[in-house]
C-alpha positions as CSV (number, residue, x, y, z in Angstrom):
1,X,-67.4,3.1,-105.5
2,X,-67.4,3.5,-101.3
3,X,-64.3,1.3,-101.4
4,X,-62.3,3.0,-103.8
5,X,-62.6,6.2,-101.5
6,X,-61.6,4.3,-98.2
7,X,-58.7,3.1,-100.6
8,X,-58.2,6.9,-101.7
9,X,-58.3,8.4,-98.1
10,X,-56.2,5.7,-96.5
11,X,-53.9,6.0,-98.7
12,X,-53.8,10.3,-98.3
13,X,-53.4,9.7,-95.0
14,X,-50.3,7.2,-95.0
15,X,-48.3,9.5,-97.2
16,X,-48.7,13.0,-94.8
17,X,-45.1,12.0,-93.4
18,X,-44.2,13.3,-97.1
19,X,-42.4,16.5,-96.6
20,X,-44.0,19.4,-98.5
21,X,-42.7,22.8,-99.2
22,X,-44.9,25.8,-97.9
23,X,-47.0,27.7,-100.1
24,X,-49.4,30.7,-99.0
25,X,-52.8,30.8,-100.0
26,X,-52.7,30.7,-103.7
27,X,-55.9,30.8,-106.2
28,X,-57.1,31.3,-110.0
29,X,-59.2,29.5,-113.0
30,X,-60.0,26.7,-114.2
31,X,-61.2,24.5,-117.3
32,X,-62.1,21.2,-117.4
33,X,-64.1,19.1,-120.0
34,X,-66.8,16.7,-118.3
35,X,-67.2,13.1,-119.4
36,X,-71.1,12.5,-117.8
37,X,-73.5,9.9,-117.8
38,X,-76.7,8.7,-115.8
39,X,-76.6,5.7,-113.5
40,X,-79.8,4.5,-113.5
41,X,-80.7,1.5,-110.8
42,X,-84.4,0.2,-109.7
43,X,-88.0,0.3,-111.9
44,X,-87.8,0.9,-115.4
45,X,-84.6,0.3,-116.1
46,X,-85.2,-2.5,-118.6
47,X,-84.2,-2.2,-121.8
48,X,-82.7,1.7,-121.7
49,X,-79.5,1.9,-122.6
50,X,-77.4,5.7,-120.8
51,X,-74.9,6.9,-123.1
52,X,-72.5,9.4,-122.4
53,X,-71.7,12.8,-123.2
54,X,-69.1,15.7,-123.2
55,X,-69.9,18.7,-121.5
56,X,-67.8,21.9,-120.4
57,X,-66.5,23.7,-116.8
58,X,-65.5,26.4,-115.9
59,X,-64.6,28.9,-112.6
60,X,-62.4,29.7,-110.2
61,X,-60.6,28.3,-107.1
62,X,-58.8,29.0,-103.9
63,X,-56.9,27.1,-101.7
64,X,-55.3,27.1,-98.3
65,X,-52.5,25.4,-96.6
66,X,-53.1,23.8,-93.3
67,X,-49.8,22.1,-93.5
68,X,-47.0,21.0,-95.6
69,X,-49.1,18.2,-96.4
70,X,-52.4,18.9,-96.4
71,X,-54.3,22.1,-97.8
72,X,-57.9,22.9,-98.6
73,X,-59.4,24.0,-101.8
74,X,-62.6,25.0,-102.6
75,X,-64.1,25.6,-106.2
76,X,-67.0,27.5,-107.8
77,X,-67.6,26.2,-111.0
78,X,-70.3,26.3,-113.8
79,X,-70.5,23.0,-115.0
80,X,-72.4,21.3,-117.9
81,X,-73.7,17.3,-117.7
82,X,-74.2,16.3,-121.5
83,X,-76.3,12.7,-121.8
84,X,-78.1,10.5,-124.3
85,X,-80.5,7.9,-123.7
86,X,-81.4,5.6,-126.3
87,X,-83.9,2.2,-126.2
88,X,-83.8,-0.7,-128.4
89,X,-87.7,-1.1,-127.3
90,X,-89.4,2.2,-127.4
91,X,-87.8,4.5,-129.4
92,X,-90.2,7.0,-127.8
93,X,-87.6,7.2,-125.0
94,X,-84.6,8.2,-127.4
95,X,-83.1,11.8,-126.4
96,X,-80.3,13.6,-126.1
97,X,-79.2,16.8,-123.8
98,X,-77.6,18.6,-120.9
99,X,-78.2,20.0,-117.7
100,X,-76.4,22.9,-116.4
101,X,-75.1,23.0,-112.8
102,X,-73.3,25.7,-110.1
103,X,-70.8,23.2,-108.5
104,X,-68.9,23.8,-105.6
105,X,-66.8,21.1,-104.6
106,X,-64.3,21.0,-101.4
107,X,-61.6,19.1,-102.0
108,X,-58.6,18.1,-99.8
109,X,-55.5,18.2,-101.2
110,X,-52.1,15.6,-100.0
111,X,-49.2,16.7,-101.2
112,X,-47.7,13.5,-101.7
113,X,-44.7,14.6,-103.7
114,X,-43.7,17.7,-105.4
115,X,-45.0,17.0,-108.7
116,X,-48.1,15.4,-107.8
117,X,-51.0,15.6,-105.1
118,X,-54.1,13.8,-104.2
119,X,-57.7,15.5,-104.1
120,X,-60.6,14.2,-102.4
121,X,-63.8,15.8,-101.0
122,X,-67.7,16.2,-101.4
123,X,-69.6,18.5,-104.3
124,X,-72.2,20.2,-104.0
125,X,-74.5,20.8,-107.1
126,X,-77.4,23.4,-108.0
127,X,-79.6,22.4,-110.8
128,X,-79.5,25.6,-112.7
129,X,-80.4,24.5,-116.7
130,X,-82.7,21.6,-118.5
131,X,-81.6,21.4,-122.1
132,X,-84.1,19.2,-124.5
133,X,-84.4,15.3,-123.8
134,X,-86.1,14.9,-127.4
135,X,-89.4,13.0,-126.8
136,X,-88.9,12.9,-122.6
137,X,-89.8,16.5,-123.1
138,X,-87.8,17.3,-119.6
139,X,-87.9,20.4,-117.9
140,X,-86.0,21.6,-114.9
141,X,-88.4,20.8,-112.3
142,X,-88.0,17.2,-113.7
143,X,-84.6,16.6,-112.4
144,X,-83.8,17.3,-108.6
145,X,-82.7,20.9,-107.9
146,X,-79.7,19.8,-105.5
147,X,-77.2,16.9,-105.4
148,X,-74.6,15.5,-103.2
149,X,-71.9,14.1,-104.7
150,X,-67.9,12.8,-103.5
151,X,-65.0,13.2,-105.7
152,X,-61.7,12.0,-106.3
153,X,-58.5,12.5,-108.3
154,X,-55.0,13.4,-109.0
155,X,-53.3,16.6,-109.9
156,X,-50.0,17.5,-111.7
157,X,-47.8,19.8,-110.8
158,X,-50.3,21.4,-108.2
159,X,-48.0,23.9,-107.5
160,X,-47.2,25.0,-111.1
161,X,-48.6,27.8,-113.0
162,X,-50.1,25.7,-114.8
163,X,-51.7,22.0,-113.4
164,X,-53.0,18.9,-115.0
165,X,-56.1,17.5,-113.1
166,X,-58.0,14.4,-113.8
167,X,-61.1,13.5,-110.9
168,X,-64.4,11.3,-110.7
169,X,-67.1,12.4,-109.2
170,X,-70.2,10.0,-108.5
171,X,-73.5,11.7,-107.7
172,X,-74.9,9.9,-103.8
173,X,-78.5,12.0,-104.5
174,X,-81.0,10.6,-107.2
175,X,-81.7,12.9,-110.0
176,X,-84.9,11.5,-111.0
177,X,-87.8,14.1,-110.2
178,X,-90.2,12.5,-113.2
179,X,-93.7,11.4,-112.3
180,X,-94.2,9.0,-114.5
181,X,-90.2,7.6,-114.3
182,X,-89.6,5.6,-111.5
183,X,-86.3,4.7,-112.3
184,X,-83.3,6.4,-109.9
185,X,-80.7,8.6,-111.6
186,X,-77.2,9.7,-110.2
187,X,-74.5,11.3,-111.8
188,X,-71.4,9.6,-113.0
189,X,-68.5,12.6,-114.1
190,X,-64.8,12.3,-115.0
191,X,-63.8,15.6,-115.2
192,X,-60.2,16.3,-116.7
193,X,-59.1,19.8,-116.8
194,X,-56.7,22.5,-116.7
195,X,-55.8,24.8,-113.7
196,X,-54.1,28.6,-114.1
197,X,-52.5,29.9,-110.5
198,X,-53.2,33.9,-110.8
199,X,-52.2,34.4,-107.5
200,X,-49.8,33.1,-103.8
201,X,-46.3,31.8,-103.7
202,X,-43.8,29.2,-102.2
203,X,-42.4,30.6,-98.5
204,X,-38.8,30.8,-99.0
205,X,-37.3,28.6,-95.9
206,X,-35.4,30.5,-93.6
207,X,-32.1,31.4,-93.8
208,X,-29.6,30.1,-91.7
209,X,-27.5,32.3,-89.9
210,X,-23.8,31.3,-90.1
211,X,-21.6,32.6,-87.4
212,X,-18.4,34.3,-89.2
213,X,-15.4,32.1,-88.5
214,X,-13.0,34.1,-86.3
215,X,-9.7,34.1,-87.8
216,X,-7.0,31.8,-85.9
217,X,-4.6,34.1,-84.1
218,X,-1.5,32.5,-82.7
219,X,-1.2,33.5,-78.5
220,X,1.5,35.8,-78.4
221,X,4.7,34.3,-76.2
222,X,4.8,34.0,-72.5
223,X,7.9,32.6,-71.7
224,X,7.5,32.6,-67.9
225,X,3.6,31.9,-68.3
226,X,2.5,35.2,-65.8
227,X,-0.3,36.0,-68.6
228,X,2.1,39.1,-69.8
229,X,3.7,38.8,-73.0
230,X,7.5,38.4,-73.3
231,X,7.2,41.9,-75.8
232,X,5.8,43.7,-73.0
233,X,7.5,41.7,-70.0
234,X,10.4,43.3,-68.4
235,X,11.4,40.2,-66.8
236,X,10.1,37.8,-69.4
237,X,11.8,34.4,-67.7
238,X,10.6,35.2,-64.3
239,X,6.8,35.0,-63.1
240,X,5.4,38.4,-62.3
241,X,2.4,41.3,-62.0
242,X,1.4,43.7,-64.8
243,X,2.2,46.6,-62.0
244,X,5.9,45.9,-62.1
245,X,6.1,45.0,-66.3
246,X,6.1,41.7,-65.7
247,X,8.9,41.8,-63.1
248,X,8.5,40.3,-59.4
249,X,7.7,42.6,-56.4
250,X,10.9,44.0,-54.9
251,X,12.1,42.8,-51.6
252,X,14.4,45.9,-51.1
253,X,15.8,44.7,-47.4
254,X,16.3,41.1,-48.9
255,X,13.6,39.4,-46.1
256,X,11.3,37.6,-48.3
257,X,8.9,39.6,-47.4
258,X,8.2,42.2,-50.9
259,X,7.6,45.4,-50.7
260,X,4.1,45.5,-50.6
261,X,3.7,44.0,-47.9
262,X,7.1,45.2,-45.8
263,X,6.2,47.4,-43.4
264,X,9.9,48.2,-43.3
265,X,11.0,47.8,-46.4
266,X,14.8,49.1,-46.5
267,X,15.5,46.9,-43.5
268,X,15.3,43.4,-42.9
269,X,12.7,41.7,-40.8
270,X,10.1,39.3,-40.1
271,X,6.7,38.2,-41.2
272,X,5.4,38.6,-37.7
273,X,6.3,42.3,-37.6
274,X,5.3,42.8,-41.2
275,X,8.5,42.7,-42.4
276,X,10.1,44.9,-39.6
277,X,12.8,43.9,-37.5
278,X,11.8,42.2,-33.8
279,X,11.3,45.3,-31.9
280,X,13.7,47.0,-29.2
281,X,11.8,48.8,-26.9
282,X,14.0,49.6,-24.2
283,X,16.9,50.2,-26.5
284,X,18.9,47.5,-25.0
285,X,20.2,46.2,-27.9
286,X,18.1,42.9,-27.0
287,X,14.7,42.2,-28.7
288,X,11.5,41.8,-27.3
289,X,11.4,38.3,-27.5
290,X,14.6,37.8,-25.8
291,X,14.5,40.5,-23.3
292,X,13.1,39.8,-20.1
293,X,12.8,43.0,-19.0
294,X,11.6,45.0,-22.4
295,X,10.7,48.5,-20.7
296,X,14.0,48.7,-18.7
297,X,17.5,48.7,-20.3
298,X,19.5,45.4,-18.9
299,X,22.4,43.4,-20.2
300,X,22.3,40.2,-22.2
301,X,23.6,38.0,-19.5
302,X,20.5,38.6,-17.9
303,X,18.1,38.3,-20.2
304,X,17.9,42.1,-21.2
305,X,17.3,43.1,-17.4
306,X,19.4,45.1,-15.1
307,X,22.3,44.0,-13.5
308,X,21.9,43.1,-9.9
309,X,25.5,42.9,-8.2
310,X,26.1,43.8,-4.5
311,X,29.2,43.8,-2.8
312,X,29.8,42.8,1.6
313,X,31.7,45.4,2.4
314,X,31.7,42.8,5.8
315,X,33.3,39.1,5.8
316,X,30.1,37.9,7.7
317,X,26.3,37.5,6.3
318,X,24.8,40.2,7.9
319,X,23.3,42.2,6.2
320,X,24.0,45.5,6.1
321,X,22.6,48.7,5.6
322,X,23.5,50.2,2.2
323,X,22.9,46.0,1.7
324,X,19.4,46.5,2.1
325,X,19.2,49.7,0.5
326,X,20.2,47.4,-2.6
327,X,17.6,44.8,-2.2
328,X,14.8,47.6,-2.1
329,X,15.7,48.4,-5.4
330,X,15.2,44.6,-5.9
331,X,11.8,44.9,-4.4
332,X,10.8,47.2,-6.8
333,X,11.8,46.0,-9.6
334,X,9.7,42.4,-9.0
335,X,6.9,44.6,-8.5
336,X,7.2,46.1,-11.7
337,X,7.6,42.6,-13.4
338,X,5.1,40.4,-11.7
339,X,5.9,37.8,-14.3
340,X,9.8,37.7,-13.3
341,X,11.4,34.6,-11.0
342,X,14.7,35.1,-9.9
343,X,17.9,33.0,-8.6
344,X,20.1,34.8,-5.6
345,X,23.4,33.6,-6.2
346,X,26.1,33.7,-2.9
347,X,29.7,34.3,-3.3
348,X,33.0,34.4,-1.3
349,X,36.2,35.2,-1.7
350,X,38.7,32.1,-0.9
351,X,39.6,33.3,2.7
352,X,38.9,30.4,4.9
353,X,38.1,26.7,4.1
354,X,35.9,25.6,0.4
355,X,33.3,24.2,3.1
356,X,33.3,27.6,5.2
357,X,32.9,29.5,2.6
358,X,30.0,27.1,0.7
359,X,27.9,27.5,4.0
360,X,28.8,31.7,4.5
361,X,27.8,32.2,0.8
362,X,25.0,29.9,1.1
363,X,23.7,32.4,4.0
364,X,24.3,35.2,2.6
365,X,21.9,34.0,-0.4
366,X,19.3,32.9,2.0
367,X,19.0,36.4,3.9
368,X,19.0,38.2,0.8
369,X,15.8,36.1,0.1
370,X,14.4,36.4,3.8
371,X,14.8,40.1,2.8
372,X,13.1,40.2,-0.4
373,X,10.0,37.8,1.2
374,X,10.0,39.7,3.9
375,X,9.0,42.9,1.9
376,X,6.3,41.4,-0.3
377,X,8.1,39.7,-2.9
378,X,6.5,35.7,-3.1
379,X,8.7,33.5,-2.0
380,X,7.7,30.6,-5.2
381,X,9.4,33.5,-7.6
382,X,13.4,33.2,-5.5
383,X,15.8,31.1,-5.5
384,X,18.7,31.2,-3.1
385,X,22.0,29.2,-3.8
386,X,25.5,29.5,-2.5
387,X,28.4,29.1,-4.7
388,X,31.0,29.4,-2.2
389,X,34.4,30.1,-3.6
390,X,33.6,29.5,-7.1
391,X,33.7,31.8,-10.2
392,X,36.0,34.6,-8.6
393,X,35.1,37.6,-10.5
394,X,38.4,39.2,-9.1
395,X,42.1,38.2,-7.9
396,X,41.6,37.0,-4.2
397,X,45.7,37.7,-3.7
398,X,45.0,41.5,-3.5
399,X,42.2,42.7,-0.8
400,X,40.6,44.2,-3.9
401,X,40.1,41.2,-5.7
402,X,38.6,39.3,-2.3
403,X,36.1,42.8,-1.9
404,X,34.9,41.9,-5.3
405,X,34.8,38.4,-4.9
406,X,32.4,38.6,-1.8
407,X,29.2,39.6,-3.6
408,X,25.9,38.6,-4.3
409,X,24.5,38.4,-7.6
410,X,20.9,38.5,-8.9
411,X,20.0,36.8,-11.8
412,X,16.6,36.4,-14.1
413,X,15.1,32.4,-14.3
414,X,14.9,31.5,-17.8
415,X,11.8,29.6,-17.1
C-alpha cells in the first residue's frame, strides 16, 4: 500500500509542467457509495473470514487553487462503513453491521489534463455510530473513536458541473478497542462517487490588446526633397525653406550672400562685410583694403594717399623755402600714418648730360630725406632714389615742360 502512494505522488509531481486553466475557489456536494471492509492482521485472526459491505456518503467540499496545477480540497463528509464477519469455526463470531463516521479528508488535487485530475491526501475519521455486530454485541466504545487514514484516486471532469470520482482509502490507525479481541482492525474503503459544483468559475485569460493597424498613406511628392510638398512648394524642383513656400532665400544684389544674412542686400558685397561692399571711408573711390591712406582722400597711383609732387623752381638741389614748406606737410602726414614707408623719387629735366642729371636728381632725393629725418620722421621708413632724366612728365623743348620736369615725387612703399 506505501508504494502505491510514492508511485501516486511521484507521478503528481512529474505531470505539474501540465498546463492548467485557472479556476477561482469553487465548492458544492457530494455522494459517494462506500465499498468497506476490515483488515485484520496479528492474534486471532485464524479462521475469521472479513467480508465486505456497501455503505453510503455524503457532504460537502471546497477547494482552492494554488496553481494551474495544483489545488487543495478539503471535504466534510458523513460516511458509513458496512462489514460482515463470518467464521467457518465459531459461528458465535458471525455478524454483520456498520459504523458511522464524520470524515474530513484533505486532498490534493494535479490537474494533469483537462478532463481528468489526480487526488491524494490524509482522512481524518470520528467514530460517531456502532450499528449491531450480531453475537460480537459491539458498542461504540469498542471500536477506536479516531483514525488516520491516506487516500488516493482519480476524478473526471474535475472541473465540470458534474464529476466522476473513484478513491481508496486505507485506514494507518487500528480500530480494534475490544478487550477480549486482540486481533488489529484497519479500514480498507473504495469510495466511488459523484460530485455537484454549486459554486466558482474558470478565469477568463486576458485579453490581448491588438494595436489598430494604421492605414498606409502614400508620402505626398517632394520633387526637390526640401520636406515641402510639390502642392504646396512654390519652387517645387529647387531645394528650399517653408518661409519662402518652398522657394530659396533671395540674393537680391546677386553676391551669394541671401538676404537674410546681407547686410546690404540691394547691393553687391562680401561675406566679410556681411554682404556689404569693401568699405570707402575716405570717399576716395579706393577701398579700405587697397587704400593706404583710408582716412585721407588720395589717388590710386598712390595707394589711395595724397599726391606728393613738388616742383625746383631752382636748377640746383637746394632746397628751398616754399621746398620745405612742402616737406612739412610730409612730416605730418608720416606722423599721422605711423605704419606708412615711403620712396622719394628725384627728377630732372634733360638740361645737361644723362650722368649730370642722374647725380643732381639723386641729390635732390637725398636732401629731401635729410629733411624729413631731420624733423622726426625714422629714417628705416624713406627711401631716396634719383631717376635722373627719366619719365619726363612734361616737354623739356619749352621752359615749361623742363619746370615740370624738375620735381620730386613722393610715393607710398607697397610693402
Amino acid at each position: 500500500m506505501k508504494r502505491v502512494f510514492v508511485i501516486c505522488f511521484a507521478f503528481c509531481a512529474l505531470m505539474t509542467s501540465v498546463q492548467a486553466q485557472r479556476w477561482t475557489a469553487t465548492g458544492g456536494i457530494l455522494g459517494a457509495l462506500n465499498f468497506s471492509t476490515f483488515g485484520a492482521s496479528g492474534t486471532g485472526t485464524a479462521g475469521v473470514n472479513y467480508t465486505g459491505g456497501t455503505g453510503g456518503a455524503g457532504g460537502i467540499w471546497v477547494n482552492f487553487p494554488l496553481g494551474r496545477i495544483v489545488s487543495l480540497e478539503p471535504q466534510l463528509l458523513y460516511s458509513s462503513y458496512a462489514y460482515g464477519v463470518s467464521t467457518n469455526i465459531t459461528p458465535t463470531y458471525s455478524a454483520t453491521g456498520s459504523i458511522g463516521y464524520i470524515s474530513i479528508p484533505v486532498l490534493f488535487k494535479f490537474h494533469i489534463l483537462p478532463f481528468l485530475a489526480i487526488t491524494a491526501g490524509p482522512e481524518l475519521d470520528f467514530t460517531t455510530s456502532v450499528s449491531s455486530f450480531g453475537a460480537l454485541n459491539a458498542k461504540t466504545k469498542n471500536f477506536t473513536g479516531t483514525s488516520f487514514a491516506l487516500s488516493g484516486g482519480l476524478e473526471v471532469f474535475p472541473h465540470g458541473r458534474v464529476t466522476v470520482f473513484g478513491r481508496y482509502i486505507g485506514g494507518l490507525t487500528n480500530m480494534n478497542n475490544f478487550s477480549n479481541y486482540t486481533a488489529s482492525l484497519y479500514n480498507e474503503n473504495f469510495q466511488v462517487g459523484l460530485k455537484l459544483r454549486l459554486f466558482g468559475h474558470r478565469i477568463a485569460p486576458p485579453v490581448a490588446m491588438v494595436a489598430p493597424v494604421a492605414p498606409v498613406v502614400a508620402p505626398p511628392v517632394d520633387t526637390d526633397g526640401d520636406g515641402i510638398p510639390d502642392k504646396d512648394d512654390k519652387c517645387p524642383t529647387v531645394p528650399g525653406v517653408a518661409r519662402y513656400q518652398g522657394c530659396p532665400i533671395p540674393d537680391t544684389d546677386g553676391d551669394g550672400i541671401n538676404d537674410e544674412l546681407d547686410k546690404c542686400p540691394t547691393v553687391p558685397g562680401v561675406a566679410k562685410y556681411n554682404g556689404c561692399p569693401i568699405p570707402d571711408t575716405d570717399g576716395d573711390g579706393i577701398n579700405d583694403e587697397e587704400d593706404k591712406c583710408p582716412l585721407t582722400p588720395g589717388v590710386a597711383s598712390n595707394y589711395g594717399c595724397p599726391e606728393m609732387i613738388f616742383h625746383y623752381l631752382r636748377s640746383d638741389a637746394e632746397l628751398s623755402a616754399e621746398d620745405k614748406a612742402d616737406l612739412d606737410k610730409v612730416v605730418a602726414f608720416m606722423n599721422k600714418n605711423p605704419t606708412l614707408h615711403i620712396i622719394i623719387e628725384g627728377y630732372t629735366s634733360n638740361t645737361g648730360t644723362a650722368a649730370y642729371n642722374l647725380t643732381l636728381s639723386q641729390k635732390r632725393a637725398d636732401n629731401s630725406m635729410k629733411y624729413l629725418v631731420a624733423n622726426g620722421v625714422d629714417a628705416g621708413r624713406i627711401k631716396a632714389i634719383g631717376f635722373g632724366l627719366t619719365n619726363p612728365v612734361g616737354d623739356n623743348n619749352t621752359a615749361d615742360g623742363r619746370a615740370a620736369n624738375r620735381r620730386t615725387v613722393i610715393r607710398i612703399e607697397k610693402l
